[in-house]
ROVEX-66384 format. One record per residue: x, y, z of N, C-alpha, C, O in turn; residue in three letters. Coordinates in nm, 2 decimals, padded with zeros to 4 digits, m for minus. Each point is the difference from the previous one (the first is absolute). Last residue first. Layout:
    n_px    n_py    n_pz   ca_px   ca_py   ca_pz    c_px    c_py    c_pz    o_px    o_py    o_pz    r
       X       Y       Z       X       Y       Z       X       Y       Z       X       Y       Z  ALA
...
END
This chain:
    n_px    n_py    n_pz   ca_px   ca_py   ca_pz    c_px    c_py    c_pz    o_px    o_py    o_pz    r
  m00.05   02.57  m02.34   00.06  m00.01  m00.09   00.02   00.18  m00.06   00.07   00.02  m00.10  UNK
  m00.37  m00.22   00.42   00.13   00.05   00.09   00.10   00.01  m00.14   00.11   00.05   00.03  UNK
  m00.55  m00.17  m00.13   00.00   00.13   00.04   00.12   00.05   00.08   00.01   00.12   00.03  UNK
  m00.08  m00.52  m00.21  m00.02   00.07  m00.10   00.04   00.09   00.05   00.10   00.04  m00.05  UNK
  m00.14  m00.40   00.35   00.13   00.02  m00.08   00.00   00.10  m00.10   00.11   00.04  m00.03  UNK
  m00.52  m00.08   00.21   00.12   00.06   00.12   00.13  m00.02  m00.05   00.08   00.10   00.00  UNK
  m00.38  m00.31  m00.23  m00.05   00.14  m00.06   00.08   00.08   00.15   00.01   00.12   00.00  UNK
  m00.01  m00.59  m00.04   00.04   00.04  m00.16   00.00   00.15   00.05   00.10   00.07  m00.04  UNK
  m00.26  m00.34   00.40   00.19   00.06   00.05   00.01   00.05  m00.21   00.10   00.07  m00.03  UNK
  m00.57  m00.11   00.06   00.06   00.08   00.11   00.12   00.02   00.03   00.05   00.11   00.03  UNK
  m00.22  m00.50  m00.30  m00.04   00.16  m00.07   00.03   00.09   00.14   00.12  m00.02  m00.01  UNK
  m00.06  m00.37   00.13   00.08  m00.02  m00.12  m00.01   00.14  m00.05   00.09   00.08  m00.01  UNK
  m00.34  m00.22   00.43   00.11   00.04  m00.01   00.09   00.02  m00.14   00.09   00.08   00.02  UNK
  m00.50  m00.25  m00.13  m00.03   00.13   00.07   00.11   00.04   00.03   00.04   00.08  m00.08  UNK
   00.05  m00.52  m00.11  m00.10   00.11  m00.07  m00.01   00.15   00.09   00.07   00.10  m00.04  UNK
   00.34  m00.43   00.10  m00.14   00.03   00.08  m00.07   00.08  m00.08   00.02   00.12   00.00  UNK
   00.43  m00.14  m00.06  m00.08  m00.15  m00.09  m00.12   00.00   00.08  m00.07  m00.11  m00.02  UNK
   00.43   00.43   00.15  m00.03   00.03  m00.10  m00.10  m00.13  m00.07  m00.03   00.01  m00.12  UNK
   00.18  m00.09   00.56  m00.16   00.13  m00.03   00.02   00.03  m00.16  m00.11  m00.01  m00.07  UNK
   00.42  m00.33   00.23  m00.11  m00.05  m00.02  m00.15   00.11  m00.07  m00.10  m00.01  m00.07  UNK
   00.63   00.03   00.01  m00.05  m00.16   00.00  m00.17  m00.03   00.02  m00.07  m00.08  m00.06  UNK
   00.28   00.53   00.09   00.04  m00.07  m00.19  m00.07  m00.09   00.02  m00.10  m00.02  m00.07  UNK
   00.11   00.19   00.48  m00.04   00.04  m00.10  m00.05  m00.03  m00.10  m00.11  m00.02  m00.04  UNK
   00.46  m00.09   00.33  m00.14  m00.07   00.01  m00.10   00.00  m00.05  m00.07  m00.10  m00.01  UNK
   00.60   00.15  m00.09  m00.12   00.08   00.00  m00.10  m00.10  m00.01  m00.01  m00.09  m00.08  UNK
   00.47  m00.14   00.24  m00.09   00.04  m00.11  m00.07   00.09   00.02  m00.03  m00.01   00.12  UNK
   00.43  m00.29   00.09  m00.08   00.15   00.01  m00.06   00.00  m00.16   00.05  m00.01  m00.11  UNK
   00.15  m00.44   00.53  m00.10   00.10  m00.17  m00.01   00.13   00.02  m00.04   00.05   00.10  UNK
   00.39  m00.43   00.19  m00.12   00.11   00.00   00.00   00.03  m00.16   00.08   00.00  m00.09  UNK
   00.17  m00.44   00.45  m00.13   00.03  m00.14  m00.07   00.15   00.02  m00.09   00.01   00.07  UNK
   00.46  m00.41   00.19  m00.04   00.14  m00.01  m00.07   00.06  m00.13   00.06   00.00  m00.10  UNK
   00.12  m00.42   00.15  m00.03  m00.02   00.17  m00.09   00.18   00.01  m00.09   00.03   00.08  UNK
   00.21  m00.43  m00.47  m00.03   00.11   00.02  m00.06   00.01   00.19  m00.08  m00.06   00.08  UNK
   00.42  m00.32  m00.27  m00.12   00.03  m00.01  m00.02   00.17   00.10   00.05   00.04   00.10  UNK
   00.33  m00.35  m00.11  m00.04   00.09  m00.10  m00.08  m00.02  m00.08   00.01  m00.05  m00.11  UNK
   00.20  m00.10   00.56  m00.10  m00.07  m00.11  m00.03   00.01  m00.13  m00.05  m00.09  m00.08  UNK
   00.36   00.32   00.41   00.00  m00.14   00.00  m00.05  m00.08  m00.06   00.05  m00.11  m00.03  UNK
  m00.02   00.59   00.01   00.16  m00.05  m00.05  m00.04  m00.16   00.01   00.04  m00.08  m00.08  UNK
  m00.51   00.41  m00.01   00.07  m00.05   00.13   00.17  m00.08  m00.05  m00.01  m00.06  m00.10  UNK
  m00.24   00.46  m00.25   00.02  m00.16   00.05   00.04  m00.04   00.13   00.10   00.06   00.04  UNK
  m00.37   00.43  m00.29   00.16  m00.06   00.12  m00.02  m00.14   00.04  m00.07  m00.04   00.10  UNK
  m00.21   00.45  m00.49   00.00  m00.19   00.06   00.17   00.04   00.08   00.09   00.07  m00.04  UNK
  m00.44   00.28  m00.19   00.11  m00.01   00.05   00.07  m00.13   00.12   00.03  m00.02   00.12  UNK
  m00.41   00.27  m00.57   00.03  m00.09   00.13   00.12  m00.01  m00.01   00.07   00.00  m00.10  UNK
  m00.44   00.30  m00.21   00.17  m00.05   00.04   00.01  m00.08   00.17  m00.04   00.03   00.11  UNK
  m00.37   00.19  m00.58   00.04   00.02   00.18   00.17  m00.08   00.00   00.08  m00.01  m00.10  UNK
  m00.57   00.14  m00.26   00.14  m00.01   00.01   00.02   00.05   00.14  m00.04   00.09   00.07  UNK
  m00.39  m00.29  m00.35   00.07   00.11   00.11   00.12  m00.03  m00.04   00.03  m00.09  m00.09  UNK
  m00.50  m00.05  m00.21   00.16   00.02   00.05   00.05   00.08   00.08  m00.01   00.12  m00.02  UNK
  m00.46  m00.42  m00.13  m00.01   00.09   00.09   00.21   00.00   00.00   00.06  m00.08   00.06  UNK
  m00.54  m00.11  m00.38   00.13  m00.02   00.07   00.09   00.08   00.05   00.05   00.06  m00.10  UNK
  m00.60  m00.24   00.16   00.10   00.04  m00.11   00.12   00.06   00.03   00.01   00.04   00.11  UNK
  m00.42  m00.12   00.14   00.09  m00.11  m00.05   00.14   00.05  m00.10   00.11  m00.02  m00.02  UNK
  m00.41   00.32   00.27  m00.11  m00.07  m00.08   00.10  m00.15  m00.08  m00.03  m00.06  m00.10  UNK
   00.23   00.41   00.38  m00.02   00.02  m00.12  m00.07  m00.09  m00.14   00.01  m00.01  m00.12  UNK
   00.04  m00.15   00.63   00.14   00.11  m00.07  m00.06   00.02  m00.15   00.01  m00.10  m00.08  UNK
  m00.11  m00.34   00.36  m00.08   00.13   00.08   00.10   00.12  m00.03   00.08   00.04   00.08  UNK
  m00.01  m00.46  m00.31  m00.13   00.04   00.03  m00.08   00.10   00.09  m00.11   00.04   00.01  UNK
   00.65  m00.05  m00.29  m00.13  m00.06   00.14  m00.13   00.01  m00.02  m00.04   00.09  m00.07  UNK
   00.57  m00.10  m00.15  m00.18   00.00  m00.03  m00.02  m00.08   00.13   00.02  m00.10   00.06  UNK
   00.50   00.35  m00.25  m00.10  m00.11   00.10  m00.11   00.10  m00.08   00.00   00.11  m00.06  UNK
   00.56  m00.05   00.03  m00.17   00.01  m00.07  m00.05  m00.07   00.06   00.06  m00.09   00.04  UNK
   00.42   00.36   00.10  m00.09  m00.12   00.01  m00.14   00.03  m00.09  m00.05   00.10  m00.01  UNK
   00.59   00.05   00.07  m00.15   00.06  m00.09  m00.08  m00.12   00.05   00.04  m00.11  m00.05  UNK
   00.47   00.23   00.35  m00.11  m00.05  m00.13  m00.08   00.07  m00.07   00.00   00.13  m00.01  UNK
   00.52  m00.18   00.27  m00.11   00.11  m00.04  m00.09  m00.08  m00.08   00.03  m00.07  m00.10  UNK
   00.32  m00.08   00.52  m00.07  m00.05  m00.12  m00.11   00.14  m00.04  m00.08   00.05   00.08  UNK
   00.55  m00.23   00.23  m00.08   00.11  m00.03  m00.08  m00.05  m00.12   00.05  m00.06  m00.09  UNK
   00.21  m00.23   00.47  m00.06  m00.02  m00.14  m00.08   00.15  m00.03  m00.10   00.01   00.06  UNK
   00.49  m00.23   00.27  m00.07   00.07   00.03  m00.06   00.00  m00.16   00.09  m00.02  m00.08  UNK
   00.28  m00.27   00.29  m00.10   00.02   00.10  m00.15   00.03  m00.02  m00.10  m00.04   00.06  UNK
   00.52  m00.08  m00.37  m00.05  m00.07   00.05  m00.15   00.00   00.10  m00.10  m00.08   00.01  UNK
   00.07   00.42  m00.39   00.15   00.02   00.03  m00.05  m00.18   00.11  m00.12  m00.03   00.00  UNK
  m00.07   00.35  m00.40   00.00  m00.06   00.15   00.11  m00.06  m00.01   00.08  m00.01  m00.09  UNK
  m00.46   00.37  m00.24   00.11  m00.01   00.10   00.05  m00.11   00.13  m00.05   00.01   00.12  UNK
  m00.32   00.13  m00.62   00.01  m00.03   00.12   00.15  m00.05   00.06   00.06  m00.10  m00.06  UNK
  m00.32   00.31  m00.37   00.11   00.05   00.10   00.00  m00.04   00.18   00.01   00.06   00.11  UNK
  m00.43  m00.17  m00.38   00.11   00.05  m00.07   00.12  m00.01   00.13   00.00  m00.05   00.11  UNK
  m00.47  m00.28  m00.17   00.05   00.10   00.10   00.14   00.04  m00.09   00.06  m00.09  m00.05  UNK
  m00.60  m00.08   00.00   00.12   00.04  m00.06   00.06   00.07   00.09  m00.04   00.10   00.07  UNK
  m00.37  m00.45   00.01   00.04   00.13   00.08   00.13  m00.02  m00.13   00.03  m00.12  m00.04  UNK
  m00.56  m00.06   00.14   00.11  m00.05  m00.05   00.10   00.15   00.02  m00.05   00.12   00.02  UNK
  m00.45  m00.38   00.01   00.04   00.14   00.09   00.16  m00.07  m00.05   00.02  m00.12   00.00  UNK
  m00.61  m00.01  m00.01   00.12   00.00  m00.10   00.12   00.07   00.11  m00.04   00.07   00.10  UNK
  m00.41  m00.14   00.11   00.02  m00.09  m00.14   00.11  m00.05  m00.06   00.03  m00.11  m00.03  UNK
  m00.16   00.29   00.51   00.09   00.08  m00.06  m00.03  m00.13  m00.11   00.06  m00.11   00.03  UNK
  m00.28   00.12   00.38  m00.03   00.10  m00.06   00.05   00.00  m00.14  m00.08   00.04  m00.09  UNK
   00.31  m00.24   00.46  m00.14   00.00  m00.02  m00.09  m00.03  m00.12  m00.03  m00.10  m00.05  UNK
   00.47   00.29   00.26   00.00  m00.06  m00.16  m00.15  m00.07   00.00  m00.06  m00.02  m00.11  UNK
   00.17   00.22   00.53   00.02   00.11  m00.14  m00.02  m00.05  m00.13  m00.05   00.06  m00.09  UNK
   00.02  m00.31   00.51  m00.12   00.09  m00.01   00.04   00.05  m00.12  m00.08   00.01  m00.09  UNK
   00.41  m00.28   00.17  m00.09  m00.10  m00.03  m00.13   00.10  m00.02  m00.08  m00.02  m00.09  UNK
   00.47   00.21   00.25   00.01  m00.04  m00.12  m00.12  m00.09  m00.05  m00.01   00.00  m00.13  UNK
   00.06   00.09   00.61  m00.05   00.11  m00.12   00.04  m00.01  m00.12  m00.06   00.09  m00.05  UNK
   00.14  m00.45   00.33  m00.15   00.06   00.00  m00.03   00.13  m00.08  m00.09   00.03  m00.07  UNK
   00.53  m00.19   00.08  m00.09  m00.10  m00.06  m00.12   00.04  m00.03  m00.06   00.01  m00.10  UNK
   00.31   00.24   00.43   00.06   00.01  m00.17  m00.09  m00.08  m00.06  m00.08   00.07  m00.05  UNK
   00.10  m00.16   00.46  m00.09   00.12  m00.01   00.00   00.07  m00.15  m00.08   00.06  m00.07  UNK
   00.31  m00.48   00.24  m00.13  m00.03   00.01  m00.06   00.16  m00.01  m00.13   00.00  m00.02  UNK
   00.57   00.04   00.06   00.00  m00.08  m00.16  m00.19  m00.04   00.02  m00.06   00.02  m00.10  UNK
   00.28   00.39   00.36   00.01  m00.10   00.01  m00.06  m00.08  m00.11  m00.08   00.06  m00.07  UNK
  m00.05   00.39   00.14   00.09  m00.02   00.09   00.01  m00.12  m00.01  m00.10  m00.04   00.07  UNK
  m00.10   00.48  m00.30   00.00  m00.17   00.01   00.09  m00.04   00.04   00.11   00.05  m00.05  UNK
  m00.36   00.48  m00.13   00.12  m00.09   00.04  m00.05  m00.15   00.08  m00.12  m00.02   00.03  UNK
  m00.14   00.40  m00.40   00.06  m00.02   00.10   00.10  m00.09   00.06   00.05  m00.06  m00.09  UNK
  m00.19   00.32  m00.29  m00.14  m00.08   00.05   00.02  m00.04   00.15  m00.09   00.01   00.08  UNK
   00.41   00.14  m00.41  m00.06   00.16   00.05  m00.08  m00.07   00.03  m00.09   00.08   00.00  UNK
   00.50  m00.45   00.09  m00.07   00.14  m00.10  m00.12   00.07   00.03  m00.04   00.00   00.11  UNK
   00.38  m00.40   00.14  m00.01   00.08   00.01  m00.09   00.10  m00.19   00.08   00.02  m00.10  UNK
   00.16  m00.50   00.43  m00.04   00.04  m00.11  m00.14   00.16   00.03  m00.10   00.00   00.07  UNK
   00.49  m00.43   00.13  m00.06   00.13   00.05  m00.08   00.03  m00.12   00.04  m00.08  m00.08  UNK
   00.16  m00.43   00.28   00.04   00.15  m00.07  m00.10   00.08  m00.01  m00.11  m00.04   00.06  UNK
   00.17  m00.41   00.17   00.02   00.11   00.08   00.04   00.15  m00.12   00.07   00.09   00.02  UNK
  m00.07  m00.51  m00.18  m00.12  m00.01   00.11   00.00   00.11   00.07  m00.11   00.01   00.05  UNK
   00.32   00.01  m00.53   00.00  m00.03   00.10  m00.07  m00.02   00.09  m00.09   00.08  m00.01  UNK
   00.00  m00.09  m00.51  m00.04   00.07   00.13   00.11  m00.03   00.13  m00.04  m00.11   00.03  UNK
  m00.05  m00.13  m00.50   00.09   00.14  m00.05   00.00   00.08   00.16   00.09   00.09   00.00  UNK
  m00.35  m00.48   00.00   00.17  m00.06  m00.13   00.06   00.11   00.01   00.13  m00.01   00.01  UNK
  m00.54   00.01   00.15   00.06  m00.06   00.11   00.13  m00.05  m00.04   00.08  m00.08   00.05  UNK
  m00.43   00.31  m00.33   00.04   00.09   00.10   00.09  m00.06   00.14   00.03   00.07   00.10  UNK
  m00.25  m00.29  m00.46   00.14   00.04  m00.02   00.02   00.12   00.09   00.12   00.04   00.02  UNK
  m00.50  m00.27   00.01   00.06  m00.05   00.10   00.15   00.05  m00.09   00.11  m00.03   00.06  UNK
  m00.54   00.12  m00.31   00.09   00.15   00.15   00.11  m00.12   00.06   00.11   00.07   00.02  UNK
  m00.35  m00.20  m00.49   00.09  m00.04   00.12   00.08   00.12   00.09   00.11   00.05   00.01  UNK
  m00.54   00.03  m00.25  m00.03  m00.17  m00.05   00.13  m00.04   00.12  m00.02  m00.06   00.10  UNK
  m00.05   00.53  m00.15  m00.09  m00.07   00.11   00.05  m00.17   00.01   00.02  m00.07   00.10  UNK
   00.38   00.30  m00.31  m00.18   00.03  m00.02  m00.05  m00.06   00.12   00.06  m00.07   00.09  UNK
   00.51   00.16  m00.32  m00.13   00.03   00.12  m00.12   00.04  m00.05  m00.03   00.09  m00.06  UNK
   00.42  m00.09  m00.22  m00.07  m00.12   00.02  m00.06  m00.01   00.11  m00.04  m00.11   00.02  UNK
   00.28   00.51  m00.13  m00.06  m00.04  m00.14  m00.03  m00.16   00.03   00.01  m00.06  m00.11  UNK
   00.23   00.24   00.46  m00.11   00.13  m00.02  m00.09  m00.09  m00.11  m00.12  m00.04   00.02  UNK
   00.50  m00.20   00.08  m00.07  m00.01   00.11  m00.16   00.07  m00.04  m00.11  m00.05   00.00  UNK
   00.50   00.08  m00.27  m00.09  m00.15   00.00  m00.09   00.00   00.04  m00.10  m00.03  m00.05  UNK
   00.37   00.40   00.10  m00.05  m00.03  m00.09  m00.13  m00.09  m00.06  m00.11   00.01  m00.05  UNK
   00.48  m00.01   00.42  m00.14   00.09   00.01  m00.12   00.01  m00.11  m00.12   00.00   00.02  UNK
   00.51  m00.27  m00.08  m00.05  m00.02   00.11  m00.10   00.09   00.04  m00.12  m00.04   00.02  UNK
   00.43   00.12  m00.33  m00.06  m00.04   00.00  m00.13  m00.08   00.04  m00.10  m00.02  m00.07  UNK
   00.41   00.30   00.24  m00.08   00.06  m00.10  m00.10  m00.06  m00.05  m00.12   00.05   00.00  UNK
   00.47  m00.24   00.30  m00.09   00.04   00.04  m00.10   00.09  m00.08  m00.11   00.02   00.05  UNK
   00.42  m00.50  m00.11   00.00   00.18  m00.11  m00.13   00.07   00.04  m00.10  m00.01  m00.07  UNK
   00.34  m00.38   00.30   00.07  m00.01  m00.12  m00.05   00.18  m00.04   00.06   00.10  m00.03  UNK
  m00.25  m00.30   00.44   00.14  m00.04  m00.04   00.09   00.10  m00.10   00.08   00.09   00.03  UNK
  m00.54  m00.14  m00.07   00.00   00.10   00.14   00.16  m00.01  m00.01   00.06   00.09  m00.05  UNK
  m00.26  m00.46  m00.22   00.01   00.15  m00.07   00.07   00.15   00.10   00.07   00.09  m00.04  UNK
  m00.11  m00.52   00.23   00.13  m00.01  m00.05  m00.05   00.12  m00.13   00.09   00.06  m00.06  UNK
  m00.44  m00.14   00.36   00.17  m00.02   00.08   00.11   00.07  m00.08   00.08   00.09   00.03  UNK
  m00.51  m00.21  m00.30   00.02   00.11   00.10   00.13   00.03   00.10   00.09   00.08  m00.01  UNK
  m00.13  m00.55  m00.13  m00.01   00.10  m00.09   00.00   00.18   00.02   00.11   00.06  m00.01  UNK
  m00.22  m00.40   00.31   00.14   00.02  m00.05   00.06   00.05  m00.09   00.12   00.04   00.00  UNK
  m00.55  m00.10   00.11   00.06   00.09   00.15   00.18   00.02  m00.06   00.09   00.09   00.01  UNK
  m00.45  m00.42  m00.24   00.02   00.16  m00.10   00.05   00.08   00.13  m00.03   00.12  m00.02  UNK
   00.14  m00.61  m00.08  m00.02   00.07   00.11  m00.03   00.16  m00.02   00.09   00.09   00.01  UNK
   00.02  m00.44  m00.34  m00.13  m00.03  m00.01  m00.02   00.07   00.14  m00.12  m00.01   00.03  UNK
   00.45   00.23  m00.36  m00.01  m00.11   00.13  m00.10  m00.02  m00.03  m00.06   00.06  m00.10  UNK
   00.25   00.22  m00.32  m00.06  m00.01   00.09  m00.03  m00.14   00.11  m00.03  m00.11  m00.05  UNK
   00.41   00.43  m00.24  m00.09  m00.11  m00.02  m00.13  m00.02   00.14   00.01   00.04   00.11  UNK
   00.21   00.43  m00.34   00.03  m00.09   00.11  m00.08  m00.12  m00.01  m00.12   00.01   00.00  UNK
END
């Protein structure tokens, strides 16, 4: 898609044209450096929801997106068999990230799935939930926690 010198419009017309990819974009170019993409892909009034907790509105989204990646060095997401249709985007991922507070930096993969619902008017994401094991994502990368959920996983096995 060529690119505007209006990057709002841009986004617009990826959201438009090919909401897949549009998430896509969205996941795999968000950093600290530009959270304000969280005002390209967000409704003002959209919802967003996973195992950490929920967020109500595009200024609370931001903020917590801005606490999470923090932290976060590297972090990039593969997503397979993802499903959509005008309204509704099923997305399965694998995300990799490095944090500084996770496994001593080094590189950390969950797997989880989001389930995006576009607003008909703007289409921009009005509805946002994650499910991932929390688990996976953080106690298993806690030295102490790390060796404790390893050896409860062992033993229910």
């Amino acid at each position: 898609m060529p690119l505007t010198k209006d990057p709002f419009i841009n986004w617009k017309q990826l959201a438009l044209k090919d909401k897949k990819a549009f998430c896509r974009k969205f996941f795999n170019e968000l950093s600290l450096k530009n959270i304000d993409l969280v005002e390209q892909f967000y409704h003002v009034d959209a919802y967003f929801e996973d195992p950490i907790g929920h967020h109500e509105g595009i200024n609370s989204i931001k903020k917590y997106y801005s606490s999470i990646y923090g932290p976060v060095t590297e972090i990039s997401f593969d997503f397979h068999d993802v499903i959509a249709d005008k309204a509704i985007v099923s997305l399965p991922w694998i995300m990799k990230f490095k944090s500084s507070k996770l496994k001593r930096g080094e590189s950390v993969k969950v797997k989880g799935f989001s389930l995006i619902k576009f607003c008909p008017d703007t289409h921009k994401v009005i509805y946002h939930r994650d499910y991932f094991d929390l688990g996976e994502m953080i106690y298993d990368n806690i030295p102490i926690f790390g060796r404790i959920t390893k050896w409860i996983k062992k033993r229910l096995k």
